[in-house]
C-alpha positions as CSV (number, residue, x, y, z in Angstrom):
1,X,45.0,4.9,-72.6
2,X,41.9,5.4,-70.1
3,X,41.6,9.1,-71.2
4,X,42.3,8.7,-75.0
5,X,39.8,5.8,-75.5
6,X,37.3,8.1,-73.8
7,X,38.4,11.1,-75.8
8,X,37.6,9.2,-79.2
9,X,34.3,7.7,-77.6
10,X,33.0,10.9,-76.9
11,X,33.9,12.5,-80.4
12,X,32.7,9.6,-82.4
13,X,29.2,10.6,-80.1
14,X,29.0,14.1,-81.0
15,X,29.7,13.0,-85.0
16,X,27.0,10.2,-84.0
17,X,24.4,13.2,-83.5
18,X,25.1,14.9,-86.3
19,X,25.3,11.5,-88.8
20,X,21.5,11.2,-87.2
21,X,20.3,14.0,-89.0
22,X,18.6,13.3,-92.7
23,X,21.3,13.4,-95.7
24,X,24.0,13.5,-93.2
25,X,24.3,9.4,-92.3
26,X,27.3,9.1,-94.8
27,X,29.7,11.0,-92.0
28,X,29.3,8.0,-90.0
29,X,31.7,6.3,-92.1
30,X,34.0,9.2,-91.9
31,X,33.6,10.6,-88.5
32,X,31.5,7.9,-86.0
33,X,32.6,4.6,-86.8
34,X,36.7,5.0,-87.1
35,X,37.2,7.0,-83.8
36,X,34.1,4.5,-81.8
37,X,36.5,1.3,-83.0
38,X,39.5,2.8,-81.9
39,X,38.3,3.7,-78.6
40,X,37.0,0.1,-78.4
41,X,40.7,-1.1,-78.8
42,X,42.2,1.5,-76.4
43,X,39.2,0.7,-73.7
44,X,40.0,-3.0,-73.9
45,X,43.4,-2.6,-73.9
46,X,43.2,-0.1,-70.6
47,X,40.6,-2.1,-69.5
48,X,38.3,0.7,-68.8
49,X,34.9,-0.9,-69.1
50,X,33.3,2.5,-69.1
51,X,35.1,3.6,-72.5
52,X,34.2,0.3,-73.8
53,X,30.3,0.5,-73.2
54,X,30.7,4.4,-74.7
55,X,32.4,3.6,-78.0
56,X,30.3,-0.1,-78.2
57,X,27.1,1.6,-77.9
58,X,27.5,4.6,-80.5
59,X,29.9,2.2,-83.1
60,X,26.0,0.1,-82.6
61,X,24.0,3.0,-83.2
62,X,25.8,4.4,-85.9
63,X,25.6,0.7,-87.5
64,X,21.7,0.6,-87.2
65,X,21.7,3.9,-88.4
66,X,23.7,3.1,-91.8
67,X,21.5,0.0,-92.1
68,X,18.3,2.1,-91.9
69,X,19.6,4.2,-94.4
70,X,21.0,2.1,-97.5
71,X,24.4,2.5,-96.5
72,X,25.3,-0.8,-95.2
73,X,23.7,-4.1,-97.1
């Protein structure tokens, strides 16, 4: 559980940096938010609090970032 909630932290921060980019912030409904949520539930549930900061901080990021933008209201 460690390794996958890591796994989907990491790929929801890689789609984080590209959803940063201008015209692009509508992937982080697709690509950021889903996998950072799920590797919320899989860090919590393995109790890897390393995992959990990862996924917390970019599902956060990618939140501000969809406010910023219109996408969220």
């Amino acid at each position: 559980m460690r390794v996958l909630s890591l796994i989907f932290g990491i790929l929801a921060a890689l789609g984080l940096l590209l959803g940063l980019l201008p015209f692009f912030g509508w992937l982080n409904w697709i690509f950021v938010l889903p996998p950072a949520v799920l590797g919320l539930v899989f860090g919590a549930l393995a109790r890897d609090r390393g995992a959990v900061t990862l996924s917390a901080i970019v599902a956060g990021l990618a939140a501000l970032r969809l406010m910023l933008g219109g996408g969220v209201l």
